[in-house]
C-alpha positions as CSV (number, residue, x, y, z in Angstrom):
1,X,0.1,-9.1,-7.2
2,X,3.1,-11.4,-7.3
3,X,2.0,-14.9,-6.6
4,X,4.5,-18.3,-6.2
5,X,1.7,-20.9,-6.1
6,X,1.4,-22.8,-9.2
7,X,-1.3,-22.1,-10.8
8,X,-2.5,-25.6,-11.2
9,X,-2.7,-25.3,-7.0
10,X,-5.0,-21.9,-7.2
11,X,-7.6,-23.6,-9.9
12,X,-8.0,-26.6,-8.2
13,X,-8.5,-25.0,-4.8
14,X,-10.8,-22.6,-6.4
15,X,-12.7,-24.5,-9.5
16,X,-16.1,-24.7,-7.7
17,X,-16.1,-21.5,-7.7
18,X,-16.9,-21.2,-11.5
19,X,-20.7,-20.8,-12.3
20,X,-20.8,-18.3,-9.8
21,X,-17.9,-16.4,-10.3
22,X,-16.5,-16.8,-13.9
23,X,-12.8,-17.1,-15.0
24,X,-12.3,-13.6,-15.6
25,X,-14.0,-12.8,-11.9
26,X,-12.0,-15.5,-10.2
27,X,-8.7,-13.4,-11.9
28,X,-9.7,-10.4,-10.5
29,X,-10.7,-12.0,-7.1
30,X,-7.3,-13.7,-6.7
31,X,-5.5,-9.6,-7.7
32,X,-7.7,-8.2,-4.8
33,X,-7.0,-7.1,-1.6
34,X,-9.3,-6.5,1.3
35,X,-8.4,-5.2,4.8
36,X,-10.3,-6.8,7.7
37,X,-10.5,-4.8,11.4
38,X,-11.2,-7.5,14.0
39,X,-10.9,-11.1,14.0
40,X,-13.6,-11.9,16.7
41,X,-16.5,-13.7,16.1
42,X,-17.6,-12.2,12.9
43,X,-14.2,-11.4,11.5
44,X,-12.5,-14.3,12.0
45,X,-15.5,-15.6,9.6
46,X,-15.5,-12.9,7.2
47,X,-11.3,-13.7,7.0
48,X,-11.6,-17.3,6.5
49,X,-14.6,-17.3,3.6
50,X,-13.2,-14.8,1.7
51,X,-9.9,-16.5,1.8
52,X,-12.1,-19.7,0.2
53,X,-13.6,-17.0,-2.1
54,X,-9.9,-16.8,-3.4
55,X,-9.1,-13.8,-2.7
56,X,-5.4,-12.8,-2.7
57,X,-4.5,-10.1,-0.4
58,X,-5.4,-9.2,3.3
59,X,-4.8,-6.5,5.6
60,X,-5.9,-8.0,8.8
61,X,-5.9,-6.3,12.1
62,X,-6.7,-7.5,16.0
63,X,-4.9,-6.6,19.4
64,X,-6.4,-9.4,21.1
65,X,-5.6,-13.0,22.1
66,X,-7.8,-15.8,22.0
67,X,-9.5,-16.7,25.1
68,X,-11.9,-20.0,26.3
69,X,-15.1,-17.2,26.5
70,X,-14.4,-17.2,22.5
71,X,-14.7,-21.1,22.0
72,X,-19.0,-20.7,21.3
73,X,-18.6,-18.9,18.3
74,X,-15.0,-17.6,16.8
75,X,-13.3,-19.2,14.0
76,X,-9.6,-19.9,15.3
77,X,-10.5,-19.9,19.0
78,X,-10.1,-23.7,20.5
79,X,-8.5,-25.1,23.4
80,X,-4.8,-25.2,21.9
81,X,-5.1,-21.6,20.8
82,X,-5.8,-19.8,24.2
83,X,-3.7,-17.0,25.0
84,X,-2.0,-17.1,21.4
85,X,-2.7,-13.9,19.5
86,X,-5.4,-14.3,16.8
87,X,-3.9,-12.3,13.9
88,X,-1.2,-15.1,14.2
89,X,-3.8,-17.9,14.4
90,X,-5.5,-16.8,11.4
91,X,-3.1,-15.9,9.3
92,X,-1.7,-19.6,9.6
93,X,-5.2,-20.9,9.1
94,X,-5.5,-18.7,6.2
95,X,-1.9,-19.6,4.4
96,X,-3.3,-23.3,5.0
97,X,-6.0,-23.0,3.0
98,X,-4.2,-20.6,0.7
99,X,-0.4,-21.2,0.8
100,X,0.3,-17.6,-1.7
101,X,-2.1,-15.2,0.3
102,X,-0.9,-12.4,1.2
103,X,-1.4,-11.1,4.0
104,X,-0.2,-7.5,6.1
105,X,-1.3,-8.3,10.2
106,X,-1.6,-5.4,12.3
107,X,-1.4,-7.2,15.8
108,X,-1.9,-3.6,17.5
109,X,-5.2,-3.0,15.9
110,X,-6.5,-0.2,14.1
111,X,-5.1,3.7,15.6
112,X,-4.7,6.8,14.4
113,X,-0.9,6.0,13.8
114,X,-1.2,2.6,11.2
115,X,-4.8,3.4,9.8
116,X,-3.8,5.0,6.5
117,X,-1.7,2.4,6.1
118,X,-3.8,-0.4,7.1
119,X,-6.6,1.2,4.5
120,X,-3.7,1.4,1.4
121,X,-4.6,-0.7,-1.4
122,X,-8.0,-2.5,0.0
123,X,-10.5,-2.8,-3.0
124,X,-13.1,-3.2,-0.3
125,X,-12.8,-2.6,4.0
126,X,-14.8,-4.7,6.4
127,X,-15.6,-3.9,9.7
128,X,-15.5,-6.0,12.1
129,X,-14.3,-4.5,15.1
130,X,-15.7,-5.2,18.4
131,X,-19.3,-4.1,19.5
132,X,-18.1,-1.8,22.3
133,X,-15.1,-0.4,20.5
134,X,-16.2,3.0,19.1
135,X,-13.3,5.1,18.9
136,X,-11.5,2.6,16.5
137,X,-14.5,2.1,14.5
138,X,-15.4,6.1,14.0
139,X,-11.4,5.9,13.2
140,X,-12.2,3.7,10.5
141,X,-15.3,5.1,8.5
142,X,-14.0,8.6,9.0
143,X,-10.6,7.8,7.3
144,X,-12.0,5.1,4.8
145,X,-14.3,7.9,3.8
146,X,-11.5,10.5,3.1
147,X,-9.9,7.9,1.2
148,X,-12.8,6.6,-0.9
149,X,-12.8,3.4,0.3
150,X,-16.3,1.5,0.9
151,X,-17.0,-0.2,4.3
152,X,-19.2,-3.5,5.0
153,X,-20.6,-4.4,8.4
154,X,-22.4,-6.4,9.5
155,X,-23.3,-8.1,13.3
156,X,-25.0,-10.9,14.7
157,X,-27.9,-10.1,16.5
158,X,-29.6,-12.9,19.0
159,X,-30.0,-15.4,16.0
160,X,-29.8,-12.8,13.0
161,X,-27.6,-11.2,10.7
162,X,-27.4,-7.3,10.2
163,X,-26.0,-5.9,6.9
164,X,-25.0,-1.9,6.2
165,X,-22.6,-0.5,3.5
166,X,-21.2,2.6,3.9
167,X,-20.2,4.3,0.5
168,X,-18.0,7.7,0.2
169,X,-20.3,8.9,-1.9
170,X,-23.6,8.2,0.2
171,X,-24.2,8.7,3.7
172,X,-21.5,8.4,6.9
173,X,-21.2,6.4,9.7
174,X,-21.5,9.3,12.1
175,X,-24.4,10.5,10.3
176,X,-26.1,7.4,9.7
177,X,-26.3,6.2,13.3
178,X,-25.9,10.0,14.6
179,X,-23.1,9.5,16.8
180,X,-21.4,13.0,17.5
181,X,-17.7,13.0,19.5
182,X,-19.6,15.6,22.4
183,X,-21.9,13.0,23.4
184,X,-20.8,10.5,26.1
185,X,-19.9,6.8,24.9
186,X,-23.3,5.2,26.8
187,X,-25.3,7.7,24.7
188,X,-22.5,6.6,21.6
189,X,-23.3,3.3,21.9
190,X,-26.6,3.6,22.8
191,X,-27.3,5.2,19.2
192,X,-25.4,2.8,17.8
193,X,-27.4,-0.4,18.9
194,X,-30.1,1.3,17.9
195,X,-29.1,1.8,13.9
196,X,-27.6,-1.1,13.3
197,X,-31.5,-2.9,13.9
198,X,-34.1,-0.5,13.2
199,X,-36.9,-3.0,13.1
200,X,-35.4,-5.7,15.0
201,X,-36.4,-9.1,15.0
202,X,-35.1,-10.2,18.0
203,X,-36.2,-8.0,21.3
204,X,-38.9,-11.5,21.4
205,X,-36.5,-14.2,22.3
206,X,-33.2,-12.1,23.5
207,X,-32.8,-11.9,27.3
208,X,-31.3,-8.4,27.5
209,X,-30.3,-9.1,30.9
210,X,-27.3,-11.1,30.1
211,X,-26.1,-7.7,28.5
212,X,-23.4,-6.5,30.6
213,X,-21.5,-3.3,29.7
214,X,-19.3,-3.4,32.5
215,X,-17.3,-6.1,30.8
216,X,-17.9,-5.3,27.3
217,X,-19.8,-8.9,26.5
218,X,-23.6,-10.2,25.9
219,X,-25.0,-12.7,24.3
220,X,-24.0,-14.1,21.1
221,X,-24.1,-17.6,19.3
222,X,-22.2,-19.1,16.3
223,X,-24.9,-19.3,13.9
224,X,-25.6,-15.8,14.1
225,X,-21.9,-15.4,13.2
226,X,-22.2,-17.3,10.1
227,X,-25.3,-15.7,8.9
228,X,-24.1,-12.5,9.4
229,X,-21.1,-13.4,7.9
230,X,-22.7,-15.0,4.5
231,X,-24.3,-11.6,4.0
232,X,-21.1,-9.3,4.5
233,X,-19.2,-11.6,2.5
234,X,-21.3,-12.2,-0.8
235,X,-21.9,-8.4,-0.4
236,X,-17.8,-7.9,-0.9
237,X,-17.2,-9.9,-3.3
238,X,-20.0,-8.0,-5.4
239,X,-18.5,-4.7,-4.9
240,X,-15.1,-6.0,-5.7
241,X,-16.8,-7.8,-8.7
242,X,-18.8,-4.4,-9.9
243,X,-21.6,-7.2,-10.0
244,X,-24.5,-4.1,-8.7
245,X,-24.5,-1.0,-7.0
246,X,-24.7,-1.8,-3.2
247,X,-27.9,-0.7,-0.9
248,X,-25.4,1.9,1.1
249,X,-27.2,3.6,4.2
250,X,-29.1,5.0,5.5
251,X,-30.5,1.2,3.6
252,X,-30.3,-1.6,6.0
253,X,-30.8,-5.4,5.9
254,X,-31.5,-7.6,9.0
255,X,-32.2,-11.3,8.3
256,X,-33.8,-13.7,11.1
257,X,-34.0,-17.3,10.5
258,X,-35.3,-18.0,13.8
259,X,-38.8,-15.8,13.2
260,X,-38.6,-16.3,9.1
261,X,-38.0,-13.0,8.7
262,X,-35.9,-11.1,5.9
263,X,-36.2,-7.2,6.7
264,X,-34.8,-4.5,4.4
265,X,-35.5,-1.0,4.6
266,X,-34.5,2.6,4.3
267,X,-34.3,5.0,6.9
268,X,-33.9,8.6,5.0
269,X,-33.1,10.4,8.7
270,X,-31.1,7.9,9.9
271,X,-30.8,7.8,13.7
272,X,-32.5,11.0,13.9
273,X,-36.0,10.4,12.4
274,X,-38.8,10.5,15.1
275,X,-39.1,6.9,15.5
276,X,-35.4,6.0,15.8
277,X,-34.8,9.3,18.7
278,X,-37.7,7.1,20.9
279,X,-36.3,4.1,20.2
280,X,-32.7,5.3,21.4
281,X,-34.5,6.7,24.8
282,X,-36.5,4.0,25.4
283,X,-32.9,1.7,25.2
284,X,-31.1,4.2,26.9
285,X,-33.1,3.9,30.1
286,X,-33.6,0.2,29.9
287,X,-29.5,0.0,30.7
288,X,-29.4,3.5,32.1
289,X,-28.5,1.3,35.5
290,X,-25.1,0.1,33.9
291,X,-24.5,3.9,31.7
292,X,-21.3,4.7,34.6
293,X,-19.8,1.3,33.1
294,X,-19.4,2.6,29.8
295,X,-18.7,6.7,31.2
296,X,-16.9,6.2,33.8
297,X,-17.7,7.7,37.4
C-alpha cells in the first residue's frame, strides 16, 4: 500500500502502540486492509479504534444518514452532523486521525451488485450491519465465505458485549444461527436473537417492551457499544496479526459488566440443539404480537 505520510507522522501517532504490538506488527497493521458493513452504533466504533490501531486501509459501507435518535450511542452522530451521510462523516473523522488512510466508502451499502468488490482485498470483514437487516447480512457471510474471507461480529446487548467469528473453514452463518431463506423474516430474526446470546445475561434488567419491530429500534446504550466494540476489535487485529487461532462458531463469547459476568461457550448444534429450538419459541411468542411488522400483512 502506497502511503504519502511521513513516516515520522505514522510512528508518532502510533508509538504507544509498541509493547503490544511490536514493530514488525505495527508494519503489517499499517499494509492491512479491513472492510467494515455498517457505521451505526457499533461500527462507527469498530471504524474509529482500528483506525487508532493503525491500520491502513478500509472498505467502509452504510446507506444511512445520521439522525438525533443516534446521538446516545454512535461515534460521528452529533448535532452538526444530522442528516449528513455517515460514510462521509467518518471517513473525515478517520483521515483526521489518520491523514494517509485509505479508505473505499460504499454510501449504498452492501448488495448483491458491489459486494465482491466491497470484500476484495480485506485481510479481515466485520459485520456490523444493522440488527434488523438480514438479507444484507446473509449477503455478506455467504459471499465472504465463498471467498475465504473471516467475519467478526459482535453486538451490544442491554449492558453487554456479544463476540462470534465466522471462519470459511468452520461453521456458517446460516448454519450457526439456522436461518434458512423459506422461513419468514420474524422467524429469521427470531433465530437470530436467539444465537447471538445463548446464555444471556441480560433478560434480568432489559425491559423487552421497549422493543419495537415495527420501526426496526430497541434499546441500546453507548457503553454496551464500546464493550462490544473492544472485543471485535482486539479480536481483528489478532487474526490480522496470526497472534492465535480464533474461537470461530458455533463458540460464542458474551461479556456483562453490569452482572460480573464473562460467558464463553460452545454450542456444537448451533440454533438447532434442543435447548436453543425452545428458546427460539419461547421468544417467538413473547413478540408474536408485533411478527406482521417484520412479515408484512
Amino acid at each position: 500500500m502506497e502511503h504519502g505520510m511521513s513516516a515520522d507522522y505514522y510512528e508518532r501517532a502510533f508509538v504507544r502502540n509498541l509493547g503490544i504490538v511490536s514493530g514488525e506488527e505495527q508494519a503489517r497493521l499499517r499494509e492491512s486492509r479491513v472492510a467494515i458493513a455498517g457505521l451505526g452504533g457499533l461500527g462507527g466504533i469498530n471504524f474509529v479504534t482500528l483506525v487508532r490501531m493503525g491500520i491502513g486501509g478500509f472498505n467502509i459501507s452504510d446507506l444511512d444518514e445520521f439522525s438525533i435518535a443516534n446521538i446516545n450511542r454512535q461515534m460521528g452522530a452529533t448535532s452538526k452532523t444530522a442528516g449528513l451521510q455517515k460514510v462521509d462523516v467518518m471517513a473525515s473523522l478517520a483521515r483526521d486521525i489518520h491523514p494517509e488512510v485509505e479508505i473505499q466508502a460504499f454510501p449504498d451499502g452492501v448488495h448483491a451488485g458491489n459486494i465482491e468488490r466491497f470484500l476484495t482485498g480485506a485481510d479481515a470483514v466485520v459485520d456490523s450491519i444493522d440488527f434488523f437487516a438480514l438479507e444484507p447480512r446473509k449477503l455478506l457471510y455467504r459471499t465472504a465465505r465463498q471467498l475465504g474471507k473471516t467475519v467478526v461480529f459482535a453486538a451490544p446487548i442491554g449492558f453487554s458485549g456479544t463476540l462470534h467469528v465466522f471462519s470459511p473453514r468452520g461453521m456458517s452463518f446460516d448454519e450457526y444461527f439456522d436461518i434458512r431463506d423459506d422461513m419468514s423474516p420474524y422467524d429469521q430474526l427470531v433465530a437470530f436473537a436467539v444465537g447471538l446470546v445463548p446464555r444471556g445475561t441480560h433478560w434480568g434488567y432489559m425491559d423487552t417492551r421497549k422493543v419495537d419491530l415495527a420501526s426496526h429500534s430497541g434499546p441500546s446504550i453507548s457503553s454496551a457499544c464500546n464493550i462490544a466494540s473492544g472485543l471485535l476489535t482486539t479480536e481483528v487485529l489478532a487474526i490480522i496479526l496470526g497472534r492465535r487461532s480464533p474461537a470461530a462458531a458455533p463458540h460464542y463469547v458474551q461479556f456483562d459488566p453490569y452482572r460480573r459476568i464473562y460467558r464463553t461457550g460452545y454450542l456444537r448444534w448451533g440454533n438447532r440443539g434442543l435447548l436453543q429450538r425452545l428458546k427460539r419459541w419461547v421468544v417467538a411468542r413473547r413478540f408474536r404480537d408485533q411478527a406482521e411488522a417484520i412479515n408484512g400483512p
